[in-house]
Backbone as JSON Lines, residues from 0, in Angstrom:
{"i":0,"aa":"X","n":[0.85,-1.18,0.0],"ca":[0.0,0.0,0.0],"c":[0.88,1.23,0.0]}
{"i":1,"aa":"X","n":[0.58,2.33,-0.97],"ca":[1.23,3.65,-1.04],"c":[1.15,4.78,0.18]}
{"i":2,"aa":"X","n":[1.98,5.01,0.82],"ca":[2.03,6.35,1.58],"c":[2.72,6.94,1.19]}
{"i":3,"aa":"X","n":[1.98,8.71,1.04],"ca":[2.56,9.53,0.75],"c":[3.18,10.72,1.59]}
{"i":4,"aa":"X","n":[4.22,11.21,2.08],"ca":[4.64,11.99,2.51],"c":[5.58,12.74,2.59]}
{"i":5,"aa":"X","n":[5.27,14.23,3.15],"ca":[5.5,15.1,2.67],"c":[6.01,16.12,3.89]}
{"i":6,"aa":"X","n":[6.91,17.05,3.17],"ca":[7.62,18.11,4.46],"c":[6.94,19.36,4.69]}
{"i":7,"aa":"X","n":[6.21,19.98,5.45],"ca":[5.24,21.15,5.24],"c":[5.58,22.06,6.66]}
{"i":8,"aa":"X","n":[6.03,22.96,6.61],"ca":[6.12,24.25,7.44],"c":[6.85,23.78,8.99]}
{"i":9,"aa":"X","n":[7.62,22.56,9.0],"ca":[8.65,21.98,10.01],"c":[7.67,20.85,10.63]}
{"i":10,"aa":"X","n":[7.09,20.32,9.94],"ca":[6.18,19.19,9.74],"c":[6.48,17.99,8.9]}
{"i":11,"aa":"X","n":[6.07,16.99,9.35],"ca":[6.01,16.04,8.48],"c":[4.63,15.36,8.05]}
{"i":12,"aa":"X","n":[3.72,15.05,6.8],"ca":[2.78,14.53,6.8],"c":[3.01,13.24,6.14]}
{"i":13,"aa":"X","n":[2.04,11.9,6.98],"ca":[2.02,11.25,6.2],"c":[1.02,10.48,6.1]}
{"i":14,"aa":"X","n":[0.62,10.18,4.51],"ca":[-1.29,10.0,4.81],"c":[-1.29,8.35,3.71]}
{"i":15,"aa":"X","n":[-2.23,7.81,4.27],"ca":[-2.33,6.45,4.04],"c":[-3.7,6.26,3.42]}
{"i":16,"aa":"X","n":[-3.7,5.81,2.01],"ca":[-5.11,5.87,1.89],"c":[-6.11,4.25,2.28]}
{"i":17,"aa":"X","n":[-7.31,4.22,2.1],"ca":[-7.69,3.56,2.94],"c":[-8.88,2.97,2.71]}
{"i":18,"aa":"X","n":[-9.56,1.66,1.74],"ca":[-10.5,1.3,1.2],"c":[-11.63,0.95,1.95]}
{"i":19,"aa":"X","n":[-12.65,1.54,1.21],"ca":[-13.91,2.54,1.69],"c":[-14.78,1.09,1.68]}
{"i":20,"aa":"X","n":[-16.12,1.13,2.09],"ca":[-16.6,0.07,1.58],"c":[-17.31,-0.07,0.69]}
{"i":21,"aa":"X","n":[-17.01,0.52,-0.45],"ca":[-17.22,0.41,-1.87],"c":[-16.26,0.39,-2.32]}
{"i":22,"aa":"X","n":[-16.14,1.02,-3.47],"ca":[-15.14,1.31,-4.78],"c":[-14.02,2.73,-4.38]}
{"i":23,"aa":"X","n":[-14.65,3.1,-3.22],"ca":[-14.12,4.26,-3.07],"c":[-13.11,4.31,-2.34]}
{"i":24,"aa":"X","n":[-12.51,5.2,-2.01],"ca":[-10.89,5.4,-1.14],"c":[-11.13,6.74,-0.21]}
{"i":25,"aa":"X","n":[-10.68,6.1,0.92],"ca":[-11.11,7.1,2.33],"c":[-9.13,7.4,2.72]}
{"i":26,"aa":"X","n":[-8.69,8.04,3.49],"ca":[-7.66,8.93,4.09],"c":[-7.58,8.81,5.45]}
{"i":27,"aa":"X","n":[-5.95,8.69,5.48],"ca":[-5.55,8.79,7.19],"c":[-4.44,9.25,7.16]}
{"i":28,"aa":"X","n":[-4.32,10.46,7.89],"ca":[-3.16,11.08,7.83],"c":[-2.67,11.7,9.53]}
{"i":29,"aa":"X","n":[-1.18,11.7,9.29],"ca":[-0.36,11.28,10.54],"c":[0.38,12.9,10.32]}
{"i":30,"aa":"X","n":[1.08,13.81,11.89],"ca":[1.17,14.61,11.47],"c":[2.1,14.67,12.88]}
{"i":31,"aa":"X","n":[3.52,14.64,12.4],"ca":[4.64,14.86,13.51],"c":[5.77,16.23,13.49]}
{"i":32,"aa":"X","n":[6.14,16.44,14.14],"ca":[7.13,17.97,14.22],"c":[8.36,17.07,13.62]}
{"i":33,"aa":"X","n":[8.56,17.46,12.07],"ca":[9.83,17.0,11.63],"c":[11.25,16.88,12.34]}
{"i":34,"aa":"X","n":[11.54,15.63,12.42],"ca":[12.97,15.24,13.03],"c":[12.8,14.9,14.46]}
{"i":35,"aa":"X","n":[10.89,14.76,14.69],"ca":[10.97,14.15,16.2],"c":[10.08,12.41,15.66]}
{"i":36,"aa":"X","n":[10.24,12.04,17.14],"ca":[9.16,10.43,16.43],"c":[7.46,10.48,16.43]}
{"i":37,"aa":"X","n":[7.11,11.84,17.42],"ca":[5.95,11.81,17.57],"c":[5.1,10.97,18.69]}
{"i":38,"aa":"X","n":[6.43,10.36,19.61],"ca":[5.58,9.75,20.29],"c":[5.0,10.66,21.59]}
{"i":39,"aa":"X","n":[4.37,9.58,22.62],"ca":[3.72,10.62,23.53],"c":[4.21,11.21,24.14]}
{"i":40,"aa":"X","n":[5.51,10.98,24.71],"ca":[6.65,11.54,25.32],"c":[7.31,12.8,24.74]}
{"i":41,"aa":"X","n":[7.27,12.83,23.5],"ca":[7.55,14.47,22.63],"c":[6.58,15.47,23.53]}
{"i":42,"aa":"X","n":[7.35,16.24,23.52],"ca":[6.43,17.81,23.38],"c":[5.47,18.24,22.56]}
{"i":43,"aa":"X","n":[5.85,18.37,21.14],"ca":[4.79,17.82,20.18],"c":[4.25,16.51,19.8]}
{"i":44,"aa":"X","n":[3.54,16.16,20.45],"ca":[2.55,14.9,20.17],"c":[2.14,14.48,18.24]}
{"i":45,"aa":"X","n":[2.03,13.38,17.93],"ca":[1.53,13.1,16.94],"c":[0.39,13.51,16.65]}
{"i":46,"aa":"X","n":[-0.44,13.75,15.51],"ca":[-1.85,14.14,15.76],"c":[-2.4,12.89,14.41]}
{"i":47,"aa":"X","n":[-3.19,12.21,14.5],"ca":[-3.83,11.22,13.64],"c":[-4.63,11.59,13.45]}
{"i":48,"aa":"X","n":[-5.47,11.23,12.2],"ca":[-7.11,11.6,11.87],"c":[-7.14,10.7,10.55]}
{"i":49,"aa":"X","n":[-8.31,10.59,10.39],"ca":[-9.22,9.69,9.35],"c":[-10.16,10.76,9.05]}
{"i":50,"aa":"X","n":[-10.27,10.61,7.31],"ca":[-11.55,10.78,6.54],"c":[-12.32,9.44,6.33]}
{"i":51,"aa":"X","n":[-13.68,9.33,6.66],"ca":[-14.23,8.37,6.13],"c":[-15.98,8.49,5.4]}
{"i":52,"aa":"X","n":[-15.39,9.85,4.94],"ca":[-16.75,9.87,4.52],"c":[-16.79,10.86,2.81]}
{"i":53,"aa":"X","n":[-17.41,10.14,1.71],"ca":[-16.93,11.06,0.45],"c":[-16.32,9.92,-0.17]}
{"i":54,"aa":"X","n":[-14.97,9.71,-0.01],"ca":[-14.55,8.86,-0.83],"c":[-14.07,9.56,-2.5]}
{"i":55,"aa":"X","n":[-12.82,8.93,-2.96],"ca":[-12.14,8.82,-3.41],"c":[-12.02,8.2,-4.74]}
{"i":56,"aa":"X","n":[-11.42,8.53,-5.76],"ca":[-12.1,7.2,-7.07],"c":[-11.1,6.14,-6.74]}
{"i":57,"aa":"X","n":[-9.52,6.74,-6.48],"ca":[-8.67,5.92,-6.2],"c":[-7.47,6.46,-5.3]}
{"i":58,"aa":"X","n":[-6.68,5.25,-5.24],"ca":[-5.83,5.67,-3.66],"c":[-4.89,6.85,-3.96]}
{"i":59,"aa":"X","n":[-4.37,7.19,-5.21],"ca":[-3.71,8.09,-5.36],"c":[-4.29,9.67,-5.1]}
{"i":60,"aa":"X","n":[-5.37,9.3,-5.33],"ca":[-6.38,10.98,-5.26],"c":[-6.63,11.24,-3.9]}
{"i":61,"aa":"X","n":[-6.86,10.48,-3.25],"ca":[-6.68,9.89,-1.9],"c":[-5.87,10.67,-0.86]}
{"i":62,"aa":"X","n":[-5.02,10.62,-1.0],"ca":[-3.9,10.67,-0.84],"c":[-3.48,12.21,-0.94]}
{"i":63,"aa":"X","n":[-3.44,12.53,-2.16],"ca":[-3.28,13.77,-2.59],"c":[-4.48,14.88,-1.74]}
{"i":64,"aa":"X","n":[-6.0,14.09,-1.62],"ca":[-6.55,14.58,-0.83],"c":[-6.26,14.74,0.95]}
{"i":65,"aa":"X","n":[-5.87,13.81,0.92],"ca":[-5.25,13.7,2.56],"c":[-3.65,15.26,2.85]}
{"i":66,"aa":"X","n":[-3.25,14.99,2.04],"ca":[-1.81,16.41,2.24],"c":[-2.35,17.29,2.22]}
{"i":67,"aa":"X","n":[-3.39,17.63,1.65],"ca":[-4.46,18.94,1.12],"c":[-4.67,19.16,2.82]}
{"i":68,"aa":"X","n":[-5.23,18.28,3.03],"ca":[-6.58,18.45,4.4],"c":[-5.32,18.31,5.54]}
{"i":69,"aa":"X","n":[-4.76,17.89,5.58],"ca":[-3.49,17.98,6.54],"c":[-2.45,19.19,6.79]}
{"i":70,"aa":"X","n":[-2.23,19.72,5.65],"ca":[-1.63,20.98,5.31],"c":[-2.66,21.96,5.55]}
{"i":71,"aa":"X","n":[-3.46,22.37,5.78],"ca":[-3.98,23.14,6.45],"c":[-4.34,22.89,8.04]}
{"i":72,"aa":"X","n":[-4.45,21.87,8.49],"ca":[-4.21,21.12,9.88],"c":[-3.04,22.03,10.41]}
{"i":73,"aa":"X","n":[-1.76,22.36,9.98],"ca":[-0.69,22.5,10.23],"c":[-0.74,23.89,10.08]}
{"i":74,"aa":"X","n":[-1.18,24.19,9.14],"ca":[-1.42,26.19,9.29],"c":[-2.49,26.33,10.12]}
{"i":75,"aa":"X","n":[-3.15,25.71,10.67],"ca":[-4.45,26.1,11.77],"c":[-3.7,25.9,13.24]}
{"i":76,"aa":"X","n":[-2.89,24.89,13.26],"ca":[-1.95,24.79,14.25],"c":[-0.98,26.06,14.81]}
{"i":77,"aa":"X","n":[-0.45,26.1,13.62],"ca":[0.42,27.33,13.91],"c":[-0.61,28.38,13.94]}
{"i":78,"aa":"X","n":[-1.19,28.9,13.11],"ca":[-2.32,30.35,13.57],"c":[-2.17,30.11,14.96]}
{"i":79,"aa":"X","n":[-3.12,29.09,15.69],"ca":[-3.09,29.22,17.17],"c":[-2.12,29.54,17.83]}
{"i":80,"aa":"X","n":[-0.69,28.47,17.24],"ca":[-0.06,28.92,18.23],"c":[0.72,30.22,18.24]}
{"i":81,"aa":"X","n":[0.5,31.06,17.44],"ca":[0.59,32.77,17.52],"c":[0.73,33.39,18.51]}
{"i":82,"aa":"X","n":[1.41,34.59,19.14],"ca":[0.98,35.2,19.98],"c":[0.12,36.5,19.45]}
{"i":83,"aa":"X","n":[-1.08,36.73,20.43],"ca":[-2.06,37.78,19.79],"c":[-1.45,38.9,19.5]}
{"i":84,"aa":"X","n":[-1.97,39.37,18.23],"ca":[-1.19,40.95,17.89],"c":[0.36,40.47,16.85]}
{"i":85,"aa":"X","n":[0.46,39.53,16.65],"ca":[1.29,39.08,15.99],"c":[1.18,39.18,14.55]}
């Protein structure tokens, strides 16, 4: 099975696609502070999530959909962690 991943704003994504119960292709994507392991013991924690709803024609689109929806995960992250007036 293909995972795709990718380096995004001192991030790492990596998203797994994931057969739907049809024809279709659902997303799971993994999201660690590049150059750590992500486990619970980090400071930055891993963050996991699943799409399972919509679907996909195939795992590659999938996929490509998952970095999409993850990469903004990671700019919503950082927004927060902003300080106000910034």
């Amino acid at each position: 099975m293909q995972i795709a991943t990718e380096e995004y704003k001192g991030f790492t994504i990596s998203v797994t696609p994931i057969k739907d119960c049809g024809d279709l292709w659902d997303f799971e994507y993994r999201i660690t502070k590049t150059g750590e392991g992500g486990q619970d013991t980090d400071p930055a924690p891993a963050l996991t999530r699943s799409q399972t709803a919509g679907g996909h024609a195939t795992p590659e689109v999938a996929c490509l959909a998952g970095v999409e929806v993850a990469r903004i995960e990671v700019d919503n992250l950082l927004a927060l962690s902003r300080e106000p007036g910034r």
